[in-house]
Every structure is written in C-alpha cells, then in structure tokens.
N, C-alpha and C positions, 0 to 999 in steps of 0.2 A: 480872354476866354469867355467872358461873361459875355461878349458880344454875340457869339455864339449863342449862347442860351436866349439872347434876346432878338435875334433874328428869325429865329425859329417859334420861339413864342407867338412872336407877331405873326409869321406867317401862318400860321395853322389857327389863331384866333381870325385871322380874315378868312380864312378858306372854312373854319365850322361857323361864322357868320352866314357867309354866303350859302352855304350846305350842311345844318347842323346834325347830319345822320353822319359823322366821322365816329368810328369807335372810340373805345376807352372816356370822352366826357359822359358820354349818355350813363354807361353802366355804374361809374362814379358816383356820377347824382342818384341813382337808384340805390346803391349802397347808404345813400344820406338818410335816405326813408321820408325829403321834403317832398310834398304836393306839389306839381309843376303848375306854372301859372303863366299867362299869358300879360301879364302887368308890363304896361314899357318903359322901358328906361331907356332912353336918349332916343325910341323909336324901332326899339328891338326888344321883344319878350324876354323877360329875366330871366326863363328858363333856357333858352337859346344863349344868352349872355353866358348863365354858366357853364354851361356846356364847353361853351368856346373858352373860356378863363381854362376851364379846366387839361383842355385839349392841348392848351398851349402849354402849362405848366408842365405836363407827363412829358409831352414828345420834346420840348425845351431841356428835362433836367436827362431825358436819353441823348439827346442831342449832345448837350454838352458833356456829357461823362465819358462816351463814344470819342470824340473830339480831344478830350483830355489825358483819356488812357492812349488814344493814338499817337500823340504827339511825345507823349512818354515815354512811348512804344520805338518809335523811328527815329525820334532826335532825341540827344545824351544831354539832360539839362539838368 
C-alpha cells in the first residue's frame, strides 16, 4: 500500500517541478510565513522544490488513504 503513496508522490513532485502553480503546495508554504527564494538546489529554486515536496506529500497521504479505505471497502481482509 505504501507503493501507492509513493507513486503518486513522485508523480505530482514531477509534474509541480515541471508546472509549479499546482494547488495546495503554494498555499502550504504561505501558511509557513518563509520568504521564497530563488536559491538552487540541484538546479531548481528551493521555493519550487518545496512546493513540489509538498504537492507530493498532500495528494500522496489522499491517495493512499482513498486506496486503503477502498480496498477495505470491497475486499473482506
């Protein structure tokens, strides 16, 4: 099940790389109250970095919870 969470993590950490106006990381980081910064890390702005860290954690621990009560749901385990 946890493959679940980490599929989805990663995808949605590539896709707010690539496009980092996804909801829910932006508003996150605004909740922090830190200054964004364009400082690179591996060649991508830290602020984009977390954005996308963060992107992937939210829609990862829905993903997997979705996924867990489903299968809870449908098969008798």
């Amino acid at each position: 099940m946890s493959m679940v969470f980490l599929a989805v993590f990663f995808a949605f950490l590539l896709m707010t790389l690539d496009g980092p106006d996804l909801p829910i990381g932006r508003q996150f980081y605004g909740l922090f109250g830190v200054a964004k910064s364009d400082y690179p890390v591996l060649g991508i702005g830290v602020t984009t970095l977390v954005y996308a860290v963060l992107n992937g954690v939210f829609y990862g621990v829905i993903a997997w919870l979705v996924f867990t009560f489903g299968v809870k749901r449908f098969v008798n385990i």
